[in-house]
N, C-alpha and C positions, 0 to 999 in steps of 0.2 A: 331600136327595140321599143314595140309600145308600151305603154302604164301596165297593161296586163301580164306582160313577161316578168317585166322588174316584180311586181307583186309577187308571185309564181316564186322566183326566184329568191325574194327577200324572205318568204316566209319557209323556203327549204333549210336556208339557210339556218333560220331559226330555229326548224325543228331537228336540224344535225347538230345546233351548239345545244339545244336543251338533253338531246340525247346522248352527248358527251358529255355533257355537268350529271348527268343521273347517273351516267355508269361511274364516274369518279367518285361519285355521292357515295354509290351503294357501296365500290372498293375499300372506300376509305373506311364505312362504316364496319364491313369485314374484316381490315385491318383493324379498326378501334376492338372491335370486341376479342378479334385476337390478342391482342395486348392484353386487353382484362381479363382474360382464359390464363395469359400465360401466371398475369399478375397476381392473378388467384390462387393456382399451381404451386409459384414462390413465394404466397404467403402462408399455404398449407405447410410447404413446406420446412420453412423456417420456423415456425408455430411448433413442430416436431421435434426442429434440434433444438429447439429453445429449451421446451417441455423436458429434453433426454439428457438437458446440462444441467436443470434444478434436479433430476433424480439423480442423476451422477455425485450432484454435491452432496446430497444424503448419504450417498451410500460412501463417498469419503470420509464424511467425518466421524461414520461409525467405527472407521479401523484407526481412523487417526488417533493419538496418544499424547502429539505435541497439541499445549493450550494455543501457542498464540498460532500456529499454522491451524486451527481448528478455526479460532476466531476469523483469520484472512477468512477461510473456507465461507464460513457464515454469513460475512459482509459481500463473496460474491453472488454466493447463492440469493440472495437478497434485492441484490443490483439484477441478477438473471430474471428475478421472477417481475421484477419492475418491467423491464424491457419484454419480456413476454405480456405484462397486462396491456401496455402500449401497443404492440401490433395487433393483436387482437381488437382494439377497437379502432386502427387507421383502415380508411379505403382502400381496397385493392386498386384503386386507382388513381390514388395517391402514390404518385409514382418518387415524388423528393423524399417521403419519409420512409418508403419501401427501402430505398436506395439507403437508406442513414442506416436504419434497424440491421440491412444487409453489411454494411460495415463494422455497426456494434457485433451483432455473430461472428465474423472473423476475427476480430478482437479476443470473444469469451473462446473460441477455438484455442491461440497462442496461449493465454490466460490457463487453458484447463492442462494442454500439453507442460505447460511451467510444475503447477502444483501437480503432477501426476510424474514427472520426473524427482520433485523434491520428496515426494512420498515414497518413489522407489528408491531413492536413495538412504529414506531415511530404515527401511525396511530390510536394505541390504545390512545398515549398520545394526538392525536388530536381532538378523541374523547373525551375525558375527558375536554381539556379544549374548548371545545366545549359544553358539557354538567355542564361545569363554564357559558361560557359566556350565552348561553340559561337561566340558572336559575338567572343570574344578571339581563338580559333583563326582563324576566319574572317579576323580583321585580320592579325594573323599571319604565316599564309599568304599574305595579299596583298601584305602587306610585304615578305618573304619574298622571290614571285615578281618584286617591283619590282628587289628589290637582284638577286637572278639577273639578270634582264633587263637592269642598268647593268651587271652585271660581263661579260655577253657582249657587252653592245657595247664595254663598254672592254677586254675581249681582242681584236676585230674591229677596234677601231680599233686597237691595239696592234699586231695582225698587218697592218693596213694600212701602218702606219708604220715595221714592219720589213721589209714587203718593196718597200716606197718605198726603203728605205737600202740596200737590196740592191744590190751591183753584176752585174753584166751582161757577161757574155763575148760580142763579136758579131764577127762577119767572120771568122769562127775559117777556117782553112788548112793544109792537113798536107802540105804537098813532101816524098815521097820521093827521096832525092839519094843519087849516085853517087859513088865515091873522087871524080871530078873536080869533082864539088859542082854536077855537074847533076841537074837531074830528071829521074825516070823513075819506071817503072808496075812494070819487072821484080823481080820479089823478090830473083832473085838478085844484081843489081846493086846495090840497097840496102845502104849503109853508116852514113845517117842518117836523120831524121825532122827537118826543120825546121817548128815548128810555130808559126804567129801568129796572133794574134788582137787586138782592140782590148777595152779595158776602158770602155764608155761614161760618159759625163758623168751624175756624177748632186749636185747639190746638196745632197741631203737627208742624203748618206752620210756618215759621217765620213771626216775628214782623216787620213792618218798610215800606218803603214806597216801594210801589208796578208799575209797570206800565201796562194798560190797552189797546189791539189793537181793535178795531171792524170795521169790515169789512162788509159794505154792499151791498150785491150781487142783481143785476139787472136781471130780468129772461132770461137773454142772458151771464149770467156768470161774465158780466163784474164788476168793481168794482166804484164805488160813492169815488172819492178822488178828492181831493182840488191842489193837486200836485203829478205828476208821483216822487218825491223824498218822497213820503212819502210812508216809508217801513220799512220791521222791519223783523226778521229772523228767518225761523221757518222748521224746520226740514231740514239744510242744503239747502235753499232755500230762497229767497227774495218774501214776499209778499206786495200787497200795500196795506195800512190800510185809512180807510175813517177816523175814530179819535181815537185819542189818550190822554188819560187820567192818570195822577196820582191820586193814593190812599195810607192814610197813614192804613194800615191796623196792627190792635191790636188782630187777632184771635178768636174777636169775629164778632159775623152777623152783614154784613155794608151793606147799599142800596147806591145805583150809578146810577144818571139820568143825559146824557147825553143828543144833542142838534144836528140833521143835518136838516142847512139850503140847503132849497132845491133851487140850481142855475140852473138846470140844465135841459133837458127836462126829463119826466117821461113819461111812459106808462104802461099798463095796465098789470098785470100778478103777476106771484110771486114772493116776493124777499126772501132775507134770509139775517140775522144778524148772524156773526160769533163772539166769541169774547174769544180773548187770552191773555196768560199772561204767562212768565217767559219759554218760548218757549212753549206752552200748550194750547190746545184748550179746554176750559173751561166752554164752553157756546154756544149753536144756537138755533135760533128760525124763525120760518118762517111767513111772511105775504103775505098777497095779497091787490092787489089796484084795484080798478076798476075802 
């Protein structure tokens, strides 16, 4: 073979090996940037569950109630957000600390399933005494409602039994009477008010002396008294009583006639006799004068 084959030949040669080293070249570099595509990808992505285990640990420590499981919480939320500021500034192609960061993430994965098991446990136990204390309440309350329930009836019997002892004004009577101590209807004639009534029988009351208000009402509401200190008390209130009478009463039927001299001017219309006893209104009876 002459010098010009060989040359021919040397220089094919050449350009078949440099044609083989460029397509290796370009492969490889396909491949490199693949790598950093993918390496990019896995840092995106971790970048995300890094990010979604620091809000995860917020949003445990709002329900949490235990201090020192609250503190763990904190110390790892903390350590999370470390290892997040760190990937964010390593090279995606920095492939030895992609690799480490990707092992710290498996880690805070075990780590989070630990504390989210201990939390649901502790939740379970919350329920429970939760579903203590609801069923304490519950008895409680029902107990509660029992003792309300005796003590209205033992107010209701109470008030039954005070107005069993109650006595009783009946047959009440008002004769207006003249100087000569007859009756009449005239107003001007009127000099007195004789007024009776009976006090009925009642067993259950007590014995012993009693005290008597009657009050008589002028048809303008006002009341027939001898002195504005004459009062006596009656359902948290002061009224003025026109007279006032003791009675020894024994439980059985007692009749009661009382005496209003008339001082005062009178006119025509309706009056009304009220008549109480032991804070109690006992007795009314209405008249007219003409």
């Amino acid at each position: 073979m002459d010098k010009k084959n060989l040359l021919i030949a040397a220089v094919s040669v050449l350009v078949i090996a440099m044609i083989g080293i460029t397509f290796l070249l370009v492969r490889e570099k396909k491949a490199n940037r693949e790598l950093v595509e993918e390496f990019n990808l896995d840092k995106e992505d971790m970048e995300n569950e890094y990010t979604r285990f620091v809000q995860q640990y917020d949003e445990l420590k709002m329900v949490v109630t235990n201090d020192s499981l609250a503190q763990q919480l904190e110390q790892e939320q903390l350590k999370t957000q470390r290892l997040l500021e760190e990937l964010r500034t390593v090279k995606s192609t920095n492939a030895t600390e992609i690799r480490r960061l990707k092992k710290e993430l498996a880690t805070l994965r075990a780590v989070m399933r630990t504390y989210l098991a201990q939390i649901d446990s502790l939740n379970k136990l919350t329920t429970q005494q939760q579903q203590v204390i609801t069923e304490v309440t519950r008895k409680y309350n029902r107990a509660s409602q029992q003792i309300n329930t005796l003590s209205e009836e033992k107010e209701s019997l109470n008030k039954k039994v005070t107005l069993a002892a109650q006595l009783d004004a009946t047959n009440i009577r008002i004769e207006p009477r003249n100087k000569r101590g007859k009756e009449t209807n005239k107003v001007k004639s009127i000099v007195k008010l004789a007024i009776s009534f009976s006090i009925s029988k009642n067993i259950t009351a007590e014995n012993g002396e009693r005290t008597l208000y009657l009050r008589i009402t002028k048809p303008d509401n006002s009341v027939l008294t001898k002195s504005e200190a004459n009062t006596f008390p009656y359902e948290n209130r002061t009224l003025t009583y026109s007279i006032k009478k003791y009675i020894d009463y024994n439980g059985e039927e007692q009749k009661v006639e009382v005496f209003w001299n008339v001082e005062e001017f009178l006119y025509a219309g309706n009056y009304r006799v009220d008549i109480f006893e032991g804070g109690n209104l006992i007795g009314s009876q209405s008249f007219t004068l003409k």
